[in-house]
N, C-alpha and C positions, 0 to 999 in steps of 0.2 A: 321338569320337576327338580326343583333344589334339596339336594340331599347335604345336612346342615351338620358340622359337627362344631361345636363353643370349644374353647380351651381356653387355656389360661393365659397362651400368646400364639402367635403364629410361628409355625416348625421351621428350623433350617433344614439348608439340604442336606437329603441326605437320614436328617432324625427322624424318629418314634415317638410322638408326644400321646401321653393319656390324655383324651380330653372331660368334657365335663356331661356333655349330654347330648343325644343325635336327634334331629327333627326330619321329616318329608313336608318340604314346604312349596305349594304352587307357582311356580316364576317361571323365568322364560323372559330376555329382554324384552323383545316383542310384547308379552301379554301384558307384562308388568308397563309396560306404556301404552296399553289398551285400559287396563284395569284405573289406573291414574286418570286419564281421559275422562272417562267415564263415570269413576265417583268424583271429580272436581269438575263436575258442569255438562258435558255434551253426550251425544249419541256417537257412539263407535261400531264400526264393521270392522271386523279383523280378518285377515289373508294370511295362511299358516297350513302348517300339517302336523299332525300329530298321529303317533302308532296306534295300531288294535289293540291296546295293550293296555293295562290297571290304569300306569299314571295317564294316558292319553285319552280317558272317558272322566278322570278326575279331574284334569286341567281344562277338558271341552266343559265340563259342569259348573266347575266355578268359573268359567268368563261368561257361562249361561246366568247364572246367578248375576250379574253385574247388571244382565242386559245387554249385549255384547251380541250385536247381530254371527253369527257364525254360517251364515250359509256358502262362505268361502273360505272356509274351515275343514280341512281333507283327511280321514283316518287313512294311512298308509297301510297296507296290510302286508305282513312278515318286516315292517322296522319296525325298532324299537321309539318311542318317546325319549326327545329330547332331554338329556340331564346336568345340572351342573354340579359340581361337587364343591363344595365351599366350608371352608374353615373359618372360624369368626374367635379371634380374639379380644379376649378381656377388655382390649379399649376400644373395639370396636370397630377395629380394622380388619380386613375381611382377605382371601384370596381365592382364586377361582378357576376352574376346570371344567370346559364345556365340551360335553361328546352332543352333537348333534343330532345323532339321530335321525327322525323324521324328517327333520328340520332341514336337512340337505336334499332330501326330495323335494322343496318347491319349485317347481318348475317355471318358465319365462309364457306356458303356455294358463297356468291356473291363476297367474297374474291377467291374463289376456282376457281370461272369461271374466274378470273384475272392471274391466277396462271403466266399463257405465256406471261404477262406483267411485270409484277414483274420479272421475272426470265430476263428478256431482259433487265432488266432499270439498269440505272447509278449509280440510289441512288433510296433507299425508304424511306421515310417521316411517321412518324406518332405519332398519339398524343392520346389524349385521352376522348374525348369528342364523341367516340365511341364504345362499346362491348370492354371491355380489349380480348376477346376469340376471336376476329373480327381482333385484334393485335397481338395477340398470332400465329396467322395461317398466318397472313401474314408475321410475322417474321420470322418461320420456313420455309415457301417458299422463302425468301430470301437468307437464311442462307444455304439453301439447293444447291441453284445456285450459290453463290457467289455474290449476290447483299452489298452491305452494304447499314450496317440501323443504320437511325436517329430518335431517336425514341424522342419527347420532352412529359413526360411523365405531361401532364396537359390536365385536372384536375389533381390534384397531390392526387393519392391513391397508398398502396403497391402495391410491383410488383412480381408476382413469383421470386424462386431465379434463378430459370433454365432460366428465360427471361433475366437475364443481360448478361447471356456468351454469348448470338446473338448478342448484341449492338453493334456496332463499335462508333456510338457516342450519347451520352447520355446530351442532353441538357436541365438543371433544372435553375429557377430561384431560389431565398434564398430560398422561402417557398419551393418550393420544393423537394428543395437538403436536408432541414430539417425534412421533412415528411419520406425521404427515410432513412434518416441516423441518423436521432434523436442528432442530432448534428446541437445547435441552429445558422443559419448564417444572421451575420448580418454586416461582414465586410471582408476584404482579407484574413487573416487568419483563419478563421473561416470558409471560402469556401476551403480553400484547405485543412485542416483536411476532410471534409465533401467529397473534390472527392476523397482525399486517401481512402475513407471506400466504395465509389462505386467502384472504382478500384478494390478495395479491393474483391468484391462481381463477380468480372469477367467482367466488363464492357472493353472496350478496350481504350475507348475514352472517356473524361468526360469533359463538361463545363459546368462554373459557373457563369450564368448572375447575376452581382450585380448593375443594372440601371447604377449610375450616377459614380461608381465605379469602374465601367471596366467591364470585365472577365478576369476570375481565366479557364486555361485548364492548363490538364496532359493526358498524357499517354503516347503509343506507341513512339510518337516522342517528347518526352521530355514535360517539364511545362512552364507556366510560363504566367503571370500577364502582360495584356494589359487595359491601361486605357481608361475611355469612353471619345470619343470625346465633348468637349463643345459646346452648341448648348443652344436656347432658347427652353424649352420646351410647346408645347401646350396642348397634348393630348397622353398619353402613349399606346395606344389602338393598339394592331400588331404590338405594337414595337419586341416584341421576334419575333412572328412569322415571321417577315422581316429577321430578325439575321437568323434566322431555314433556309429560302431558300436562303437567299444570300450565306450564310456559304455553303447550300448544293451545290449549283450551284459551287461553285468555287473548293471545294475538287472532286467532280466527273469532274471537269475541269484537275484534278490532281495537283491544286497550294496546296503548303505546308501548314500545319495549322496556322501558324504566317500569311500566306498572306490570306489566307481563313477569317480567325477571323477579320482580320482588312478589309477585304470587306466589310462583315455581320454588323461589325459596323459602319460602314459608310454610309449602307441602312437604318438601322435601325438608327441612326443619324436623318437624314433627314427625317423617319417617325415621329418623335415625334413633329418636327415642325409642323406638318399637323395635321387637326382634324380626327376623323374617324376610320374606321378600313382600309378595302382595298382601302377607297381613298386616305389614308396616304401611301402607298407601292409608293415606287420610281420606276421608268426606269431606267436602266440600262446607257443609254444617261444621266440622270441629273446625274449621278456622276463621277466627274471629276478624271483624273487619279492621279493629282495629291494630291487631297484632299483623297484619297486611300493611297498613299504612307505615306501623312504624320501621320497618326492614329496613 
């Protein structure tokens, strides 16, 4: 559950800022790239845990409401539900505090009971705001079938080296493509040293969300630097994650990475105009085809 508070900028350390107004808003990196999924085109199962607790029957309801198969979908009983706490300034820049919660309960054994799911799916999704060992085991069931996996590796901590050869796609914002690769990014060229060194490490697929900059991808099917669409910005909250399932949604459609990327951003586009986390994710109906083409 994102517990939301607007200001008028983001606090130093240290300060007390008044802000402007509090929200309880449905997110969760995980859901919020299940929720994307799923309103921009396919069927989604999700693998998760959430507490006995208020927000853990409000956030099992709304990924219900999606259509969001949940039958491996775990209430934990005595944790709490995962939270993050986030501040959102006036231009839309955001910061963020994630107690896990539940979410540290997923276990390497409630991925196992998934296994016949993973092994059947399109694409597998995943992040990091759960058990890296939780990641680790679902990768390997992937990799084992033939799934390809999108792995957007945030929170951004190291990663085994054996875990990048499973990757097919590897999607980091600056800070994170910087944590992996000690290679500081803070503009285009600076992201694409930083996915030569992922590639480099065995990854197959690598993109570099830079916000207002575009993305930077390489690999398999060549490079190459797509700019972000301009848009008033509100609220930056699920903007990658929107990118992470529209992107997945249209590669397991089998469209090429140029059309793929320029979907992703075009969803994610239109999430930044909106406040929130999953209330900002688009339908699939509000994006015009041609406002796709022109990205």
């Amino acid at each position: 559950m994102d517990l939301v508070v607007h200001a008028p900028r983001l606090p130093s350390r240290g300060e007390t800022l008044l802000g402007d107004r509090f929200d309880t808003v449905n997110g969760g990196k995980g859901a919020n790239q299940a929720v994307a999924a799923a309103r921009l085109g396919t069927s989604v199962a999700m693998v998760g845990c959430v507490g006995a607790d208020t927000f853990g029957k409000s956030l099992s309801d709304a990924l219900h409401r999606e259509h969001i198969d949940l039958a491996h979908v775990h209430r934990v009983e005595g944790q709490a539900s995962g939270i993050a706490s986030i501040t959102v300034g006036s231009d839309g820049a955001n910061t963020i505090v994630v107690a896990p919660g539940a979410n540290a309960r997923l276990s390497t054994a409630h991925v196992d009971a998934a296994a016949d799911l993973i092994a059947r799916a399109d694409m597998l999704i995943c992040q990091l705001e759960v058990p890296l060992a939780a990641v680790e085991r679902a990768i390997a069931i992937a990799a084992r079938n033939g799934t390809p996996v999108l792995l957007n590796p945030a929170p951004a901590q190291p990663l085994p080296d054996a875990l990048y050869r499973q990757i097919d796609y590897l999607l980091v914002n600056e800070t994170e493509a910087a944590l992996l690769t000690d290679v500081p990014v803070n503009d285009v060229p600076c992201a694409r040293l930083a996915a030569d060194a992922l590639l480099g490490k065995g990854v197959r697929n690598v993109l570099v969300t830079l916000g207002a900059q575009g993305v930077i991808w390489a690999g398999e099917q060549g490079s190459g630097h797509m700019a972000a669409p301009g848009v008033q910005v509100v609220d930056t909250t699920a903007a990658g994650d929107t990118f992470a399932g529209g992107f997945a949604v249209e590669r397991a459609r089998g469209l090429e990475m140029r059309q793929s990327i320029a979907f992703a951003q075009c969803a994610a586009a239109v999430s930044v105009t909106r406040a929130g986390a999953q209330t900002s994710i688009p339908y699939r109906a509000e994006l015009q085809e041609d406002s796709v083409s022109q990205v």
